[in-house]
C-alpha angles and dihedrals in degrees: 000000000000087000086055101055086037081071099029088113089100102073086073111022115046092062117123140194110271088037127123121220114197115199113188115182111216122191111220112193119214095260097050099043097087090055089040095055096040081054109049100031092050105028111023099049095054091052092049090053093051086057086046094056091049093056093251098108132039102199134336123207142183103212116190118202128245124221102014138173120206093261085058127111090237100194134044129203115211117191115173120200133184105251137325109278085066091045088055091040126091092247074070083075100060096136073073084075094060093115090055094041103036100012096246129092127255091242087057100047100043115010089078094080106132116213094277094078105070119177119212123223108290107254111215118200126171114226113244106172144002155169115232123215141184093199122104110261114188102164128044147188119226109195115194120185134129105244111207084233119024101174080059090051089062099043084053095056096043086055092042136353094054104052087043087055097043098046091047092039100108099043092044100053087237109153105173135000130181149142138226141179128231125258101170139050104019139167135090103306091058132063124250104206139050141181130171135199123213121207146188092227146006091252099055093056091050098057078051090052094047104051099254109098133130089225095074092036106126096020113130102211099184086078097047122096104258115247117186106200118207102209142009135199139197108212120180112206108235094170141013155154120262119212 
């Protein structure tokens, strides 16, 4: 397990533009969290890293959710995939190799969910930008919000937000930082817009999130475009591909 987060970079920072990143929320009730876990901690991610090996999958990840009430979808999956016509392709559905993979069936391994494990709709977003890192990254900050100009937004983090974060990554414990614009679902009850950071430790993404990290240190934001997100959410990583 300590090898695995030691290479857990990759979850954010090997993202690149044309990729899709899927992010599909999952609620775990109390009684079904010990076989969820056993499952996709020792099952799926061998199965997603067999997709990964065989070019089908860029990177495959078990968020949980920080900070939680019991309404709350309390996981995320995170598949990354190269580009769209992949995402939109059967080698999308890889979990379907698990009995060549695990030995068991995929109807075995995850159509025993009871009622209690309820998956929300899957969220596409096609990676625009992004800092790459070789440092290890373990928690990380998903922002949602719908941005009046969004081609301004970029510019603006080319010009920016980019070389701030660059140049601050090390002393800050930032490991990965990108943004991405929705492709499905849209309209006016979803944002439009996304962007993540990745960090070493809790601590140091909650100095980001509170304004006291060393990451934005040096900005002028007065000269960035304004982007009001509309959420924002702490995931720890609990399981993941290597590359």
């Amino acid at each position: 397990m300590k090898k695995t987060f030691l290479l857990i970079f990759a979850a954010f920072s090997l993202f690149s533009n044309a990729q899709v990143v899927v992010l599909h929320p999952v609620k775990v009730s109390a009684d079904d969290m010990e076989n969820f876990l056993e499952i996709e901690t020792n099952y799926s991610v061998k199965i997603a890293q067999d997709a990964v090996n065989n070019g089908d999958l860029i990177w495959w990840g078990l968020l949980r959710t920080f900070n939680t009430t019991a309404d709350d979808y309390n996981f995320l999956f995170v598949n990354v995939y190269k580009d769209i016509e992949t995402v939109a392709s059967d080698k999308a559905n890889w979990w379907q190799n698990s009995e060549r993979v695990v030995g068991a069936k995929p109807s075995i391994l995850f159509d025993g969910w009871n009622d209690d494990v309820k998956f929300d709709r899957r969220y596409f977003y096609k990676m625009q930008q992004q800092i790459e890192s070789n440092q290890p990254g373990k928690f990380v900050i998903f922002n949602f919000g719908t941005p009046e100009n969004v081609n301004r937004v970029l510019e603006s983090n080319e010009k920016y937000i980019i070389p701030g974060f660059k140049k601050n990554m090390k002393k800050s414990g930032m490991t990965g930082w990108g943004a991405a614009t929705k492709i499905t679902p849209q309209g006016s009850d979803y944002s439009s817009f996304m962007t993540f950071d990745a960090f070493d430790t809790m601590a140091n993404l909650m100095k980001h999130l509170s304004g006291d990290g060393a990451a934005i240190k040096g900005i002028d934001f007065d000269k960035i475009e304004p982007i009001t997100f509309d959420s924002r959410y702490v995931f720890e990583i609990i399981s993941a591909t290597s590359n």
